[in-house]
VEXDREN-2710 file (C-alpha; in Angstrom, 1 decimal):
% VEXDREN-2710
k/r/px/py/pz
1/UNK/18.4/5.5/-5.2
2/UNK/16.4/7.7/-2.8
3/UNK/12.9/6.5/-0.8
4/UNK/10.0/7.9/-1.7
5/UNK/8.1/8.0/1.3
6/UNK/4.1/8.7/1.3
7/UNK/1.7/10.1/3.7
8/UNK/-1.8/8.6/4.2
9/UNK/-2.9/11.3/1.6
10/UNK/-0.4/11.1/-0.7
11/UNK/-0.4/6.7/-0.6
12/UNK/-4.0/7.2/-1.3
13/UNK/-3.8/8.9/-3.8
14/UNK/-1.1/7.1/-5.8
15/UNK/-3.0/4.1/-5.6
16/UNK/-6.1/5.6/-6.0
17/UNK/-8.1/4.0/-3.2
18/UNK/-9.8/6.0/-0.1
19/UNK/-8.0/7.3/2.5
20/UNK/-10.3/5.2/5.3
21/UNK/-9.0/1.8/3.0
22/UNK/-5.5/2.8/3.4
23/UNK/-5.9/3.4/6.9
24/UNK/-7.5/-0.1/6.8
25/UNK/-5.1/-2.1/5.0
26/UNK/-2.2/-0.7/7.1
27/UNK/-3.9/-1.5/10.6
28/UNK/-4.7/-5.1/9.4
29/UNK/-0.9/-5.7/8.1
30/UNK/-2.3/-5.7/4.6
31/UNK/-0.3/-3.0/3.3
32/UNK/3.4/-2.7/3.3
33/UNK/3.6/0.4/5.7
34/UNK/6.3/2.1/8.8
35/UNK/4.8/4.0/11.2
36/UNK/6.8/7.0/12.5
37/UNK/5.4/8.2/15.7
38/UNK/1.9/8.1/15.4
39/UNK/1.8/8.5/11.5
40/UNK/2.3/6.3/8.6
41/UNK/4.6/6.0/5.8
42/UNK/4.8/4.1/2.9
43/UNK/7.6/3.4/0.7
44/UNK/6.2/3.9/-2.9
45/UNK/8.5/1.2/-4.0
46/UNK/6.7/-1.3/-1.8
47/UNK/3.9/-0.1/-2.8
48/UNK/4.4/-0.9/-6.3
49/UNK/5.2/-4.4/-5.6
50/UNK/2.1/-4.9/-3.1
51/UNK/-0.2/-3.8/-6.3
52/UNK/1.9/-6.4/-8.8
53/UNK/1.8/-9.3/-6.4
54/UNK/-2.2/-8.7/-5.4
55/UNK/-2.7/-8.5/-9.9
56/UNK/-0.9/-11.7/-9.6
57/UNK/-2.9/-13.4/-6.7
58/UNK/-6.4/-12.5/-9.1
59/UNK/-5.2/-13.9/-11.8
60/UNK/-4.1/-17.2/-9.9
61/UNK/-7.7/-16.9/-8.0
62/UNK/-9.8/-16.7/-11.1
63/UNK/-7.8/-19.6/-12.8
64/UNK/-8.6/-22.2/-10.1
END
């Protein structure tokens, strides 16, 4: 199966956030991200699981 692979604008966008969070969450290492040259890409596969896996650290956060 093919990569999708997202811009800032376009990774934004499927998650819904601001483009200045993405930029924010990819600088710290927060966000599953390749740089290519100077520009990021994200792998909306990755993505998908970085939003699953953050649901799941809530849910274990509110339960403690």
């Amino acid at each position: 199966m093919e990569t999708k692979w997202l811009t800032v604008i376009e990774a934004a966008q499927y998650l819904k956030m601001d483009r200045s969070t993405i930029h924010k969450l990819a600088q710290e290492g927060k966000l599953p991200t390749h740089k290519v040259g100077r520009q990021w890409r994200f792998d909306a596969k990755e993505l998908d699981k970085w939003l699953k896996s953050r649901k799941l650290a809530w849910a274990e956060d509110r339960t403690q």
